[in-house]
C-alpha positions as CSV (number, residue, x, y, z in Angstrom):
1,X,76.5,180.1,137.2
2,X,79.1,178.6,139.4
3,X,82.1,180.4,137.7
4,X,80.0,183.5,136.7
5,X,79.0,184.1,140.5
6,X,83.3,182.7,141.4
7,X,84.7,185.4,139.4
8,X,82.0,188.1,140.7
9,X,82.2,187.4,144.3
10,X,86.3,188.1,144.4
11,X,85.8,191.1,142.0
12,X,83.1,192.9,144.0
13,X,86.0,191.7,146.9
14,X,86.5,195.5,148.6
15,X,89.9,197.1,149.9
16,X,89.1,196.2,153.5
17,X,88.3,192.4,152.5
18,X,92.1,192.6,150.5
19,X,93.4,193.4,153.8
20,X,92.0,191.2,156.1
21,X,93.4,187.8,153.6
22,X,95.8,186.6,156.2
23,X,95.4,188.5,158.9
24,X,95.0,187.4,162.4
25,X,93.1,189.6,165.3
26,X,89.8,190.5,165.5
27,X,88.1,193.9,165.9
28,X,85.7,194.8,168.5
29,X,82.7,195.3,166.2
30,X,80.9,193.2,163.8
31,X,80.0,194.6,160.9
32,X,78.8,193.4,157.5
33,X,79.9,195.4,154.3
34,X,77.7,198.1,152.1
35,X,79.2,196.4,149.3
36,X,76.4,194.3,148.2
37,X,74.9,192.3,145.1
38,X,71.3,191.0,145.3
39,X,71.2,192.6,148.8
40,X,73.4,190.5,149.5
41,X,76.6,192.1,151.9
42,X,79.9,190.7,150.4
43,X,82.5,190.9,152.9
44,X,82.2,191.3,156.8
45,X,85.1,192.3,159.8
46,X,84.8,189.5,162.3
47,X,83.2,190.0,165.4
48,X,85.8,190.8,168.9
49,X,86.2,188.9,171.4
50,X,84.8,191.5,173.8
51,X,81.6,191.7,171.4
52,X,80.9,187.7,172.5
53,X,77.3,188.0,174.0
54,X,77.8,184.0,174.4
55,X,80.0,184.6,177.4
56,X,83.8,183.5,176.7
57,X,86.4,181.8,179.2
58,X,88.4,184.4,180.5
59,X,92.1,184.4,181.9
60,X,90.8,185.1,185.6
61,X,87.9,182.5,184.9
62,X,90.4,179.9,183.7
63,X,92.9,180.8,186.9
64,X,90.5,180.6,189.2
65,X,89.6,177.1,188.4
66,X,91.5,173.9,190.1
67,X,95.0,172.5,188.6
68,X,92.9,169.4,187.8
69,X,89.6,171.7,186.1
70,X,92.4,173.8,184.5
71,X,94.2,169.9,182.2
72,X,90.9,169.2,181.5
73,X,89.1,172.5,180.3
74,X,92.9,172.9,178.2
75,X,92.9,169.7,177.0
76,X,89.1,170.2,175.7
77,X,89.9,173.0,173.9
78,X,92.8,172.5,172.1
79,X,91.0,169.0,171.0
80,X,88.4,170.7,169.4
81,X,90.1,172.7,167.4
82,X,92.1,169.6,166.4
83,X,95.3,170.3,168.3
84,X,97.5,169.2,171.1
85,X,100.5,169.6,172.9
86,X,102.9,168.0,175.1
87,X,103.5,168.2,178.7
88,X,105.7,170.5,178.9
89,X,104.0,173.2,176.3
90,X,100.4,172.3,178.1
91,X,101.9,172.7,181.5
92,X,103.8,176.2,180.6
93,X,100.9,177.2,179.1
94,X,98.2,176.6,181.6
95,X,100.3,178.0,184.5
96,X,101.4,181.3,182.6
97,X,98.6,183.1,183.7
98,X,97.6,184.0,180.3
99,X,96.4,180.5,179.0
100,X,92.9,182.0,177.7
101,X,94.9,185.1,176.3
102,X,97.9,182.6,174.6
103,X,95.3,180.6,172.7
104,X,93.5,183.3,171.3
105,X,97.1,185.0,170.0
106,X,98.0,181.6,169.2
107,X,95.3,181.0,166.3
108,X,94.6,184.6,165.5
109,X,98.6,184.7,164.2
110,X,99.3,185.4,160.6
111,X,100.5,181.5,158.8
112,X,103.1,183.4,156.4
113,X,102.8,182.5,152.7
114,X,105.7,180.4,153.0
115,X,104.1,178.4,156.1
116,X,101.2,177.3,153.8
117,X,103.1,176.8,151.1
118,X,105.2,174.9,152.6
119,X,102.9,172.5,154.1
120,X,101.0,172.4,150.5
121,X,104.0,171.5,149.0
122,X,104.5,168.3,151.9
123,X,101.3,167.0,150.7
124,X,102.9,165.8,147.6
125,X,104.9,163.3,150.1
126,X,101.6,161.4,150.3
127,X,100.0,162.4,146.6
128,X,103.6,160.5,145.5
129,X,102.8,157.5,147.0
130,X,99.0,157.3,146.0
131,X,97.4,158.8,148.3
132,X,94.8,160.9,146.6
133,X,92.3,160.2,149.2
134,X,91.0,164.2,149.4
135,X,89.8,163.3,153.4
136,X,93.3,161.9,154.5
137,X,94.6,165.1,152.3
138,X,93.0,167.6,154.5
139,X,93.8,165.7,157.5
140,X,97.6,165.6,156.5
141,X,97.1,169.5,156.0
142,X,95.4,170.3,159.4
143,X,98.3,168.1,161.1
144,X,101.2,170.0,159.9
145,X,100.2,173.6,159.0
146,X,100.4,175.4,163.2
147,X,98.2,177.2,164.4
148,X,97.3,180.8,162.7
149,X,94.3,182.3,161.1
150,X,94.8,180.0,157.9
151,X,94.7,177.0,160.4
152,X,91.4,178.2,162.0
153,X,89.9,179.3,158.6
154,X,90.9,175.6,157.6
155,X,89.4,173.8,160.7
156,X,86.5,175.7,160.2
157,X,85.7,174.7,156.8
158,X,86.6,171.1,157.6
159,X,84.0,171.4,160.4
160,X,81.4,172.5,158.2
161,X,81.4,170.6,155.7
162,X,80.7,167.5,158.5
163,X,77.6,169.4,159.0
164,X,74.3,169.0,157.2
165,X,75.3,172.7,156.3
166,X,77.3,172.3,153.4
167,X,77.8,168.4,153.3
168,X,79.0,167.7,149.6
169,X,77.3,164.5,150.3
170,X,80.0,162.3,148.0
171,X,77.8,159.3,148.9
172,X,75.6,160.2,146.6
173,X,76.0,158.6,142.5
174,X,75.6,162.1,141.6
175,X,78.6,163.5,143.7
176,X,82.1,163.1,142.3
177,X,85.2,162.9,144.8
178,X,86.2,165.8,143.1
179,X,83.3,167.8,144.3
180,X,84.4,167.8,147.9
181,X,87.6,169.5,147.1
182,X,85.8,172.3,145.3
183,X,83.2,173.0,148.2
184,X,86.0,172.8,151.0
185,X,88.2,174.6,148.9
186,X,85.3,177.2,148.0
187,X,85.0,177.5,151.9
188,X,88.5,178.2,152.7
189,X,89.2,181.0,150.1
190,X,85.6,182.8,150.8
191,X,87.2,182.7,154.7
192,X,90.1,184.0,154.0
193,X,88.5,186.7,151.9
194,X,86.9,187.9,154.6
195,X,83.5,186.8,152.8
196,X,80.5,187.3,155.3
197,X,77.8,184.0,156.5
198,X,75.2,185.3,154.1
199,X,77.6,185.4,150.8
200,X,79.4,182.4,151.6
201,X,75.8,180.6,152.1
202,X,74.1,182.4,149.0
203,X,77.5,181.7,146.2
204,X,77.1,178.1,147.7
205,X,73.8,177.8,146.8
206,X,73.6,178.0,143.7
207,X,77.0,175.7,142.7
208,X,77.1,172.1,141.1
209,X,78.0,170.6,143.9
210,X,75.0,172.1,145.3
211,X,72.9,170.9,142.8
212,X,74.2,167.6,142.8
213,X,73.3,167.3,146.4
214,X,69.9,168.0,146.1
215,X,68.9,167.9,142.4
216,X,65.3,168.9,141.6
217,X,63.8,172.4,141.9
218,X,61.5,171.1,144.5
219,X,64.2,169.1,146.4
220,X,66.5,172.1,146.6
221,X,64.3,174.1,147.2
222,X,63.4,172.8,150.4
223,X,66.2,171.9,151.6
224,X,67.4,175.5,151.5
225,X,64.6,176.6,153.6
226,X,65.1,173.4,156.0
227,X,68.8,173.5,156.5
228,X,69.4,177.4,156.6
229,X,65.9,178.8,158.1
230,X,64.6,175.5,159.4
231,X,61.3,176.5,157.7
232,X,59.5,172.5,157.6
233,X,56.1,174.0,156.3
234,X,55.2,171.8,153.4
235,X,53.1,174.7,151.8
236,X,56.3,176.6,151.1
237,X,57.7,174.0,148.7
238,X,55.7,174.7,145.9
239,X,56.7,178.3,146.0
240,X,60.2,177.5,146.3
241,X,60.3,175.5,143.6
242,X,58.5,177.9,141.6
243,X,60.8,180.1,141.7
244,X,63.4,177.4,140.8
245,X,61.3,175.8,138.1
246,X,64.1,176.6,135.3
247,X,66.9,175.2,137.3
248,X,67.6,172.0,136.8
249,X,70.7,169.1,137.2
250,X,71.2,168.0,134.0
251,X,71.0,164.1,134.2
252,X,73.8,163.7,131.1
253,X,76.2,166.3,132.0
254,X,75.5,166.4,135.7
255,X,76.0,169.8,135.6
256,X,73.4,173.0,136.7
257,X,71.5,174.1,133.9
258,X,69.2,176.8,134.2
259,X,67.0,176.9,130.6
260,X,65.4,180.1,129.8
261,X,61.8,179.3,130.8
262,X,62.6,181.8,133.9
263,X,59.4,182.1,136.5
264,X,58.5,185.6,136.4
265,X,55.1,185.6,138.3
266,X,55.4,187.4,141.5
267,X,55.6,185.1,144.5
268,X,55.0,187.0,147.8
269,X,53.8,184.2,150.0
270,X,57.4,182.4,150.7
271,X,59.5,184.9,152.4
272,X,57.3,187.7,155.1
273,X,57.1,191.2,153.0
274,X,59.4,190.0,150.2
275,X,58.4,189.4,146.3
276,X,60.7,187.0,144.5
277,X,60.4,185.4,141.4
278,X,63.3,183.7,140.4
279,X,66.2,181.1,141.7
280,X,68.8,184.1,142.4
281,X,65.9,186.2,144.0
282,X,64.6,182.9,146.0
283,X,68.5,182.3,147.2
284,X,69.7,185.8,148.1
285,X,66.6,186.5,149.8
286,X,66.7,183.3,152.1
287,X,70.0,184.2,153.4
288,X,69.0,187.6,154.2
289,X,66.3,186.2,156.0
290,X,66.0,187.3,160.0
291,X,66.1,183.4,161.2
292,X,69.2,182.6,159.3
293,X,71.7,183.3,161.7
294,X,69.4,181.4,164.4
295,X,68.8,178.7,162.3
296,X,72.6,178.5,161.2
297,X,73.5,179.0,165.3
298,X,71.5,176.1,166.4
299,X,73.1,173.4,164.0
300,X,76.4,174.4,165.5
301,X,74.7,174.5,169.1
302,X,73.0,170.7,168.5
303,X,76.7,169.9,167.6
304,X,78.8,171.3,170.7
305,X,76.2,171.3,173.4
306,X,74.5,167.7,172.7
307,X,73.9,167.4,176.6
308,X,72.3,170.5,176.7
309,X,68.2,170.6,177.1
310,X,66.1,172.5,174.5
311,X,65.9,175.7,176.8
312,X,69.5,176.0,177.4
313,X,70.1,175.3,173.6
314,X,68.0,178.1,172.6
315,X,69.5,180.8,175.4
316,X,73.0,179.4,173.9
317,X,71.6,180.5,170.4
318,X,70.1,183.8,171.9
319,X,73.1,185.2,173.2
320,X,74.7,184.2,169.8
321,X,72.2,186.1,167.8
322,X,72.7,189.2,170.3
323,X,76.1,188.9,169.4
324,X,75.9,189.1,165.5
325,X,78.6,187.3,164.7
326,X,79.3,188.0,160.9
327,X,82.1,184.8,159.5
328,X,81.6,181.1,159.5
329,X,85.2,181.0,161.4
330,X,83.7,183.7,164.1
331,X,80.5,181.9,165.3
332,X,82.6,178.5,165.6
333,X,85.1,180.5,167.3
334,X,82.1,182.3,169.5
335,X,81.1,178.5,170.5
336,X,84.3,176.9,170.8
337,X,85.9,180.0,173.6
338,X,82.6,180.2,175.7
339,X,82.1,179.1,179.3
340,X,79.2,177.3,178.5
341,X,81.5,175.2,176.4
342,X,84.6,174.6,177.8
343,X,82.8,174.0,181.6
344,X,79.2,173.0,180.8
345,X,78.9,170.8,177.9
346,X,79.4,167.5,177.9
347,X,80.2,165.3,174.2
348,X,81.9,162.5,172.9
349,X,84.5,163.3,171.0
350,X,84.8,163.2,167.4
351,X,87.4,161.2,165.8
352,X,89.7,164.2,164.7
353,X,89.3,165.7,168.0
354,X,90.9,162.7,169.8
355,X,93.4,162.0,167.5
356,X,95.2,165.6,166.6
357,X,95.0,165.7,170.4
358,X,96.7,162.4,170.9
359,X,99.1,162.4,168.3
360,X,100.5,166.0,168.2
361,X,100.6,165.6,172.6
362,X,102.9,162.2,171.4
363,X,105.2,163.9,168.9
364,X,103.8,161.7,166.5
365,X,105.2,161.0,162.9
366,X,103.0,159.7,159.7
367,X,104.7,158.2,157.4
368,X,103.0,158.5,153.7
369,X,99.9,156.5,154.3
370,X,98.9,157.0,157.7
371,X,96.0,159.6,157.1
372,X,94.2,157.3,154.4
373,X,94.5,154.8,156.6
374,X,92.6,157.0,159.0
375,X,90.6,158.1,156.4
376,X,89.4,155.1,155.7
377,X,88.9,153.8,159.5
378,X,86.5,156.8,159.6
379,X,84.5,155.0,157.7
380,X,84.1,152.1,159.7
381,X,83.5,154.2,162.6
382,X,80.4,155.9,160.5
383,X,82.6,159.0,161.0
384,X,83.1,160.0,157.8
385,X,83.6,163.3,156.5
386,X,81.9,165.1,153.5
387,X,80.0,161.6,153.1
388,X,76.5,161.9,154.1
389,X,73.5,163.8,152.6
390,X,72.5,165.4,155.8
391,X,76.2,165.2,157.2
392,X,77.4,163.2,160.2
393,X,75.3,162.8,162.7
394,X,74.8,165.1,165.7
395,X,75.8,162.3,168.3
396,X,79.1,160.5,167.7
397,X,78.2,156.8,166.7
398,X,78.7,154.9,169.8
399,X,77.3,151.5,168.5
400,X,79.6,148.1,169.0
401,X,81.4,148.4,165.5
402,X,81.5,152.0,165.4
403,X,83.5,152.5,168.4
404,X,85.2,149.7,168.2
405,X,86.9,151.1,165.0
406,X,87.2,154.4,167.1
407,X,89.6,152.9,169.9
408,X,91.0,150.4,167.9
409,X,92.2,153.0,165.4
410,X,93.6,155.7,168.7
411,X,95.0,152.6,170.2
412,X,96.5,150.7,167.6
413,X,97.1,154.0,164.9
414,X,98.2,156.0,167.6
415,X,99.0,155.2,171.6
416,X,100.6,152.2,170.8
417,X,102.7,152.6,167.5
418,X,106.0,153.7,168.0
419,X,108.5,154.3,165.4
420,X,112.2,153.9,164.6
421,X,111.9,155.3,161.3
422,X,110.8,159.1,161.3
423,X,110.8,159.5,157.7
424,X,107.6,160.1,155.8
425,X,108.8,158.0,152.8
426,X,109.2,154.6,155.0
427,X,106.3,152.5,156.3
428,X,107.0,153.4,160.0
429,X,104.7,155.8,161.7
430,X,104.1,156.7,164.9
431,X,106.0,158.3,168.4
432,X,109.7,158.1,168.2
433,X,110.5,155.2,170.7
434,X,114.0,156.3,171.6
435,X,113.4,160.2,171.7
436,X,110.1,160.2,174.0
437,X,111.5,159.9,177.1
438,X,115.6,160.4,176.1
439,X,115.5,163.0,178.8
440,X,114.9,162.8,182.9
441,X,115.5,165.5,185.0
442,X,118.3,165.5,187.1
443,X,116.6,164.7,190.0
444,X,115.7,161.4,188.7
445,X,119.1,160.4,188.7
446,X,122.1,160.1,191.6
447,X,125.3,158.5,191.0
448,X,124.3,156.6,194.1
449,X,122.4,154.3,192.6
450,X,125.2,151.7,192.2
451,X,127.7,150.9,194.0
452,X,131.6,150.7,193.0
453,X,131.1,147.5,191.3
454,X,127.7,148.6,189.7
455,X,125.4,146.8,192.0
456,X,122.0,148.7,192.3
457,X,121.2,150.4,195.6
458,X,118.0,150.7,197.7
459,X,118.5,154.0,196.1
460,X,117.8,152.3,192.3
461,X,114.7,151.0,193.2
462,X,113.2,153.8,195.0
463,X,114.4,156.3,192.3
464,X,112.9,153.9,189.6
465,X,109.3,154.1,191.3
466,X,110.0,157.8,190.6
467,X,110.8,157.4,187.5
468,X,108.0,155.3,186.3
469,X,105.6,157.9,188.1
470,X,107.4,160.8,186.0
471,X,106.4,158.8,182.8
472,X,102.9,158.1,183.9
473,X,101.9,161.9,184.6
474,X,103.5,163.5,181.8
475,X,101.9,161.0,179.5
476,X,98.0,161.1,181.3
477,X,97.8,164.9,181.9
478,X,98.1,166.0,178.0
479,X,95.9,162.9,176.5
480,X,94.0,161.9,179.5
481,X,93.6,165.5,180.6
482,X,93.9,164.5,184.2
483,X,97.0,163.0,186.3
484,X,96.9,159.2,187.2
485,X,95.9,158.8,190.6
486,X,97.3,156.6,192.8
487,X,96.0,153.6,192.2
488,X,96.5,153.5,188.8
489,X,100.1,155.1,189.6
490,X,100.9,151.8,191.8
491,X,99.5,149.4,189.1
492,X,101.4,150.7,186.1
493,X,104.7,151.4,188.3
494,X,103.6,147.3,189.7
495,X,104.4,146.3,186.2
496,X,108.3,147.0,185.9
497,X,109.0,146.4,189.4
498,X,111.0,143.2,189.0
499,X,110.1,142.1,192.4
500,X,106.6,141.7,191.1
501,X,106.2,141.0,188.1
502,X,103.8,138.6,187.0
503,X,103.1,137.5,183.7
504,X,99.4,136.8,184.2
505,X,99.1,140.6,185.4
506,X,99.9,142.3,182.2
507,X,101.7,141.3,178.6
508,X,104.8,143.4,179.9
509,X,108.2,143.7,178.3
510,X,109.5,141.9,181.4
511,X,111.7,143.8,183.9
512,X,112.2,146.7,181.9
513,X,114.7,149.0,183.4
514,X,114.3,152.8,182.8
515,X,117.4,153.4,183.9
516,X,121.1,151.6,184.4
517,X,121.2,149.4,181.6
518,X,124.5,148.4,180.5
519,X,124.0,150.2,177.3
520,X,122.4,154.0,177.8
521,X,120.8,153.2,174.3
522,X,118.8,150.3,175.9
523,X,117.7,153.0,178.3
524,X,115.9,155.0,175.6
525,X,114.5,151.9,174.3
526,X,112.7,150.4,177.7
527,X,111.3,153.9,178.6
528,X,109.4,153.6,175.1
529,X,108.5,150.1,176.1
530,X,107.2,151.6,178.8
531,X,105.5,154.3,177.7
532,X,103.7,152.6,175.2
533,X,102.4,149.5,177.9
534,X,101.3,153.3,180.4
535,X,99.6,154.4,176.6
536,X,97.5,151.0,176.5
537,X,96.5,151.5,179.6
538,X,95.2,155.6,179.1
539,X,93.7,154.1,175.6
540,X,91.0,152.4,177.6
541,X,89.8,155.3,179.6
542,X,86.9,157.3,178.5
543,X,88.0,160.6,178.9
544,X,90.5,159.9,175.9
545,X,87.1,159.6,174.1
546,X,84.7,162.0,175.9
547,X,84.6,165.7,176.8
548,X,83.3,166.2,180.2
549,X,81.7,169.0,181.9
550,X,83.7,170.6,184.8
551,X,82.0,170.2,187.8
């Protein structure tokens, strides 16, 4: 069944699905296809941006905010979709004008063949050296292929499959590693196919991995109706499973088997005005179902709006439905761009959204076992992914262990762990020491520093203070989302100032000098010492960890 309904789904594919493979922009209207089989519509054209009923953040919304509301509401969204910049790029960005506009072109861009192909093929750097951890796989991939419809369709189908959605649940004896690659690789081709909610939900369905997920007629059976309707009356079970009574997971071969003893008694009791009688018929019909795009909506909404109360959730999931969004990628995408999100809600961050952020804002480099090692922190931090039956938990784990394997992980994996090595191939990964801050504008910098016999100058020690300063903001606005203020400005600058340094203050390098060194490559090196004592510091704060509303 699983490579009967693989084949048909791409061969009932129409012309205007073809098209869209790769494509980036969205059109105005949503609209599901006439191509259909068991009522089911095939492919769909992604809903617009100006057809979002779930009001989005505007450019004139985002300009109007505060320098300090407009880091933090940038920083939050380029987290969640598992992405960051540096200063510079962030700062260009949010003072263009066009920020809103520039994101949106950003991910709706084509990824070329040879982009994708390209970062398929580095993926071998880590297979090479044993990594065949499939999590740390799809981590390496979302790290290094940029931003571009693949990308979204990619971060979309790695969201999902979080979710008690489409889970493949590889905790389970029944589930084989191997399973989670075929339902997150299911999900990315049926995106970039253009496939619509219903198909992709329906052809999912009725797969092993499924099956192996939730194995008995009755099990699966309601399930489906919990997780995609979230129909919890008992008295529909036996009719589900009725309909599924010759579907089966074969206990040797765990594989589907459906045996020939097919149900064929009407059932007209399970679904309002319907008559079904078999698995396919029970399936196709569910999805087509009018509470399966609210039912769909609100697991996403329970996921981005946690702080939200249960009347605000289900206006959230109104204005959603009003919307009709058509593609998994386009009601994430509907979420992820409103105002509601991006200035109202209020979430800890998951462990991918704090660490793309943090590491692609740092320039860092993995080296060929960094994302299994993060894989398998994740796990420690009951963050895994793919792992659980109902998938991860709506709330972030925030327990003692939990979190303690979150911060030690961004701290120690991450905000601290500079490199000297950037190749993939050695054991060093993390921000280049010597390149971070290699540059300071001019500014920063007077000949009269030091005298004709290269004593320092009031001038050194004042320009220092600046110096330090520089470091500190350009480091907290892109990972902190905020500047320092001037307390912590004074403490961090307190720390290189040789005048007062203090050994029981802070485990300091020791009068570090940022500039004037006898050797200008001893320059490059203390600005990295620095940075990386001003990076312990922003590792502690919660906003590294936390999305906060604007208020």
């Amino acid at each position: 069944m699983k490579k009967l309904f693989s084949t048909l789904k791409y061969a009932f594919m129409g012309v205007s699905a073809l098209m869209m493979v790769g494509c980036g922009g969205e059109t105005a209207q949503s609209t599901l296809s006439s191509t259909t089989l068991y009522g089911v519509p095939i492919e769909a054209t992604p809903i617009g941006y100006d057809a979002y009923r779930l009001s989005p953040l505007t450019d004139a919304d985002f300009n109007a905010l505060s320098e300090t509301d407009r880091y933090k509401v940038a920083v939050k969204l380029y987290a969640t979709l598992f992405y960051g910049a540096d200063f510079d790029e962030l700062n260009r960005s949010i003072h263009s004008g066009n920020f809103i506009s520039h994101v949106h072109e950003m991910f709706d861009r084509p990824n070329s063949e040879a982009e994708i192909a390209e970062v398929e093929e580095k993926l071998y750097d880590y297979i090479d050296y044993g990594d065949t951890g499939t999590v740390s796989l799809m981590l390496a991939r979302l790290y290094h292929l940029q931003p571009g419809h693949a990308y979204i369709n990619r971060w979309a189908a790695y969201v999902l499959t979080q979710t008690i959605l489409f889970s493949p649940a590889y905790e389970l004896d029944t589930v084989y590693t191997v399973d989670t690659i075929d339902v997150y690789g299911n999900l990315v081709r049926d995106f970039d196919a253009g496939f619509s909610m219903q198909w992709v939900a329906f052809t999912h369905m009725m797969t092993d991995e499924n099956w192996r997920r939730f194995r008995s007629p009755e099990d699966n059976g309601r399930e489906m109706l919990e997780i995609f309707l979230m129909d919890f009356n008992d008295a529909h079970v036996p009719l589900a499973g009725k309909a599924l009574k010759n579907w089966k997971l074969d206990r040797r071969s765990n594989t589907l088997v459906m045996t020939l003893d097919e149900n064929s008694e009407p059932i007209t009791n399970l679904f309002p005005g319907k008559t079904i009688r078999n698995g396919v018929e029970f399936y196709s019909t569910l999805v087509m179902q009018p509470n399966f795009l609210p039912s769909v909506s609100r697991r996403l909404v329970d996921k981005y709006f946690p702080n939200f109360t249960a009347s605000q959730k289900e206006e959230v999931v109104n204005r959603i439905v009003a919307s009709r969004p058509a593609t998994w990628p386009g009601l994430l995408k509907e979420i992820v761009y409103s105002k509601a999100y991006l200035l109202d809600s209020t979430k800890t961050k998951s462990f991918e959204e704090a660490f793309f952020q943090t590491a692609k804002a740092l320039g860092w480099h993995p080296h060929y076992h960094s994302f299994y090692v993060a894989a398998r922190n994740m796990d420690n931090m009951h963050q895994s992914t793919m792992r659980y039956k109902l998938g991860r938990k709506v709330e972030v784990p925030l327990d003692s262990q939990s979190f303690a394997w979150f911060h030690k992980t961004i701290r120690e994996n991450v905000m601290i762990n500079y490199e000297r090595n950037a190749s993939i191939h050695s054991y060093d990964d993390g921000w280049p020491l010597q390149k971070i801050f290699a540059d300071l504008p001019e500014r920063l910098i007077d000949e009269a520093e030091f005298d004709e016999n290269g004593n320092r100058s009031d001038l050194w020690y004042r320009n220092e203070r600046a110096r330090a300063s520089y470091i500190i903001q350009r480091l907290f606005v892109p990972i902190a989302g905020r500047e320092a203020n001037d307390e912590e400005v004074k403490f961090l600058t307190d720390l290189i100032d040789n005048e007062k340094y203090d050994r029981e203050t802070f485990d300091n390098y020791r009068w570090l000098d940022l500039y004037g060194n006898r050797n200008p490559e001893d320059d490059l090196k203390e600005r990295g010492y620095f940075a990386q004592m001003v990076l312990d510091y922003i590792s502690r704060l919660d906003t590294v960890y936390r999305f906060d509303a604007v208020k």
